[in-house]
C-alpha positions in Angstrom: 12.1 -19.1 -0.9 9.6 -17.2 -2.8 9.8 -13.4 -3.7 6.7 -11.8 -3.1 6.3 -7.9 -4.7 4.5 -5.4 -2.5 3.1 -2.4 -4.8 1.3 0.3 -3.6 -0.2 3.4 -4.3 -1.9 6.0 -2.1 -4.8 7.4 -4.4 -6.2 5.8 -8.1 -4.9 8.3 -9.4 -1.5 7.2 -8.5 0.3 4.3 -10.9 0.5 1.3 -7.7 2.8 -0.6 -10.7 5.0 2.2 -11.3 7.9 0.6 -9.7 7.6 -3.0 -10.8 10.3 -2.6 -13.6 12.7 -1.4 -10.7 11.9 -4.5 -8.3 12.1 -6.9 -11.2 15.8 -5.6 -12.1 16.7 -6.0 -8.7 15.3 -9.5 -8.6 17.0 -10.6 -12.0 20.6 -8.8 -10.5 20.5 -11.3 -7.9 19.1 -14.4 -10.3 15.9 -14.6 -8.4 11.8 -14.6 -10.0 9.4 -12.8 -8.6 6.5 -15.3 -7.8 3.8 -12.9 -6.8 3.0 -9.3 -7.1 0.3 -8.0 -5.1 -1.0 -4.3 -5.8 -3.1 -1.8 -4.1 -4.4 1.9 -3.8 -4.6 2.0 -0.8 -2.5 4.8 2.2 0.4 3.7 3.9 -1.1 5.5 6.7 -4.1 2.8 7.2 -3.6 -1.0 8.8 -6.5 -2.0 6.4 -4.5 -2.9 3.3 -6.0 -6.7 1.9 -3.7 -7.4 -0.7 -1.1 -6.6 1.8 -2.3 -8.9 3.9 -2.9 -11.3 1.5 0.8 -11.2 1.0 1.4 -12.0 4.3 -1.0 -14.8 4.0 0.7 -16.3 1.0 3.9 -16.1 2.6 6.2 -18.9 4.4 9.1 -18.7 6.5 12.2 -17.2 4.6 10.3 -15.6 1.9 11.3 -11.9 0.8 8.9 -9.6 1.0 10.1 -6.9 -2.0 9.7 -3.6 -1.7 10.8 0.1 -3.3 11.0 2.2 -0.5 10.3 1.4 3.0 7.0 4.0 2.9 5.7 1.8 0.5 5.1 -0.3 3.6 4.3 1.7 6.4 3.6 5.1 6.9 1.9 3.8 10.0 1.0 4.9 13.3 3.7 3.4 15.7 0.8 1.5 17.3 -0.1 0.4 14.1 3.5 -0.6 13.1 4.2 -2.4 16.0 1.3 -4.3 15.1 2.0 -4.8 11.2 5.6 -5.8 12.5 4.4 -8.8 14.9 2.7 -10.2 12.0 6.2 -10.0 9.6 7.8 -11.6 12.3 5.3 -14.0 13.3 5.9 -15.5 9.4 9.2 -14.7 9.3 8.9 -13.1 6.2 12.6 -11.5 5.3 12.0 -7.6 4.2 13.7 -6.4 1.4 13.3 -2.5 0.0 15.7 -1.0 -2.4 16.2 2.0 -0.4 17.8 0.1 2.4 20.7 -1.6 0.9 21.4 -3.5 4.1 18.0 -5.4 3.4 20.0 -6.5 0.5 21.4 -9.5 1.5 18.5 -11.0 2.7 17.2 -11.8 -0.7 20.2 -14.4 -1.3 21.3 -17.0 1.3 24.2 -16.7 3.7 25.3 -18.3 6.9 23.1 -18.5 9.8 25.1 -15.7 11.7 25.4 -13.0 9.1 21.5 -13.5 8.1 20.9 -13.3 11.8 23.4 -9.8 11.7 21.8 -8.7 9.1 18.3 -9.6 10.0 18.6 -7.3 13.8 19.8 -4.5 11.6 17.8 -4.6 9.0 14.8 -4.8 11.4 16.3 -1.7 13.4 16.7 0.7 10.6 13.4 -0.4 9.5 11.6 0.6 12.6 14.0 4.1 12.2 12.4 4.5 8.3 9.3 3.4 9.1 9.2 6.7 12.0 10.5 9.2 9.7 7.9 8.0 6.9 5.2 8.4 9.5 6.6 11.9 10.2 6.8 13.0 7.0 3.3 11.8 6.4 1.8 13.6 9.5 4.2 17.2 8.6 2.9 16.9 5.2 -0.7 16.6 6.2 -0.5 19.5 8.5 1.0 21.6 6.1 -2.0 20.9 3.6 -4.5 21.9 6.9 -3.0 25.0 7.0 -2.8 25.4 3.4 -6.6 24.8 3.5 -7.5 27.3 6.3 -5.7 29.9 4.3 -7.2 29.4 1.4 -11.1 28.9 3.0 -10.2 32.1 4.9 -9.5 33.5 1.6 -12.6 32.5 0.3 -10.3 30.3 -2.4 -10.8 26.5 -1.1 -12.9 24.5 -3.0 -12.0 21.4 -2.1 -11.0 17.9 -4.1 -13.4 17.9 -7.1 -15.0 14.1 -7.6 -14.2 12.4 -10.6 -18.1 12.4 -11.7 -17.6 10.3 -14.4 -15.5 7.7 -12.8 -17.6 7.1 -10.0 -21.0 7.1 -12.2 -19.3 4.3 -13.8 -18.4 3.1 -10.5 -22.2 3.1 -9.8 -23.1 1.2 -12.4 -21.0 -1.9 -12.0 -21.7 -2.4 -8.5 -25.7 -1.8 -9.5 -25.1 -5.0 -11.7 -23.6 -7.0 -9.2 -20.1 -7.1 -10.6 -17.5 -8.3 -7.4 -15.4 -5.3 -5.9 -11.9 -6.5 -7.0 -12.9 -6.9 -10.8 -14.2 -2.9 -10.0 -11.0 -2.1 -8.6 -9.1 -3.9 -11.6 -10.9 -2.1 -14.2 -11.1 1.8 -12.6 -8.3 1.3 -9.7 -10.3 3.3 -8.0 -9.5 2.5 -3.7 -11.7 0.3 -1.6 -12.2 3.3 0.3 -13.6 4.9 -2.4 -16.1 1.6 -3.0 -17.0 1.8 -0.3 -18.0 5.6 -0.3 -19.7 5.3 -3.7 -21.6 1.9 -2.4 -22.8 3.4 0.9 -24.3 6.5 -1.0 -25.9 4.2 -3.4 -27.8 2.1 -0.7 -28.9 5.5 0.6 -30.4 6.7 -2.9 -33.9 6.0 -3.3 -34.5 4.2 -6.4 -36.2 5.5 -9.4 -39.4 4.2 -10.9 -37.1 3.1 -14.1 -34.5 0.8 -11.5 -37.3 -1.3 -10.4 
């Protein structure tokens, strides 16, 4: 059985390792190593998360999947969800979250018929957190739409400013050919953000001087 670490972030500016001092307490309570810790800025709200799904990859039967809070994995869609949960339970990858202390006991062996107890509850009150984290992420958003149209109709909204320098720098490394996870590791900026900077890149002609 290996312990893999799932830590995640929604934005670069967000700290995706600010919990890893937490899981690796929890790990060394219950005498265990964590093998693997795989990091991302990425939403809980999107299905398109590769390091998570690299995890999953990496993962055989009986590993613990280790996480901090249960939104941490899924502040999914329930069609998306119900997807993301086929594939746990296609690998039969045990998850473990510090904020559901029934998952607890799944990152130390028992008998087959309390991990099997364990394992239906655990995966019931994970489909119940994994709701109200979509719901809180859906009332949260509206409330910022609304905050929005007041403010625009106030003539006060201006919007997310972009982090000029960042993405200049951004630029730059992906100009010289340097490979999107070494980008990532050096500005943890998202991929979605890559992706943004890269696309309006392509679309800039170049400059007598870039030639």
């Amino acid at each position: 059985m290996f312990v893999r670490a799932y830590l995640r972030a929604s934005t670069s500016e967000q700290d995706a390792t600010r919990a890893r001092a937490q899981l690796d307490a929890f790990a060394a309570d219950r005498g265990l190593t964590i093998a693997a810790a795989y990091v991302e800025n990425e939403s809980g709200a999107t299905l398109a998360r590769p390091e998570l799904f690299r995890l999953l990859a990496n993962c055989r039967p009986g590993d613990v999947l280790l996480i901090e809070q249960v939104d941490r994995l899924s502040r999914l869609s329930s069609d998306d969800w119900t997807k993301l949960r086929a594939v746990i339970d296609a690998k039969r990858v045990r998850i473990v979250a510090l904020d559901l202390p029934t998952s607890w006991s799944l990152a130390t062996p028992a008998d087959e018929f309390t991990g099997r107890v364990f394992q239906a509850i655990n995966g019931m009150l994970l489909d119940v957190l994994a709701a109200v984290a979509r719901k809180d992420y859906d009332d949260r958003r509206r409330r910022q739409a609304q905050g929005q149209a007041r403010a625009k109709a106030a003539g006060l909204y201006r919007g997310r400013q972009e982090d000029t320098k960042r993405n200049e720098g951004i630029a730059a490394m992906l100009k010289a050919g340097s490979p999107w996870s070494q980008i990532q590791a050096a500005t943890g900026c998202s991929r979605s953000t890559l992706a943004r900077i890269a696309k309006r890149a392509k679309a800039t002609p170049m400059q007598d001087g870039d030639r």
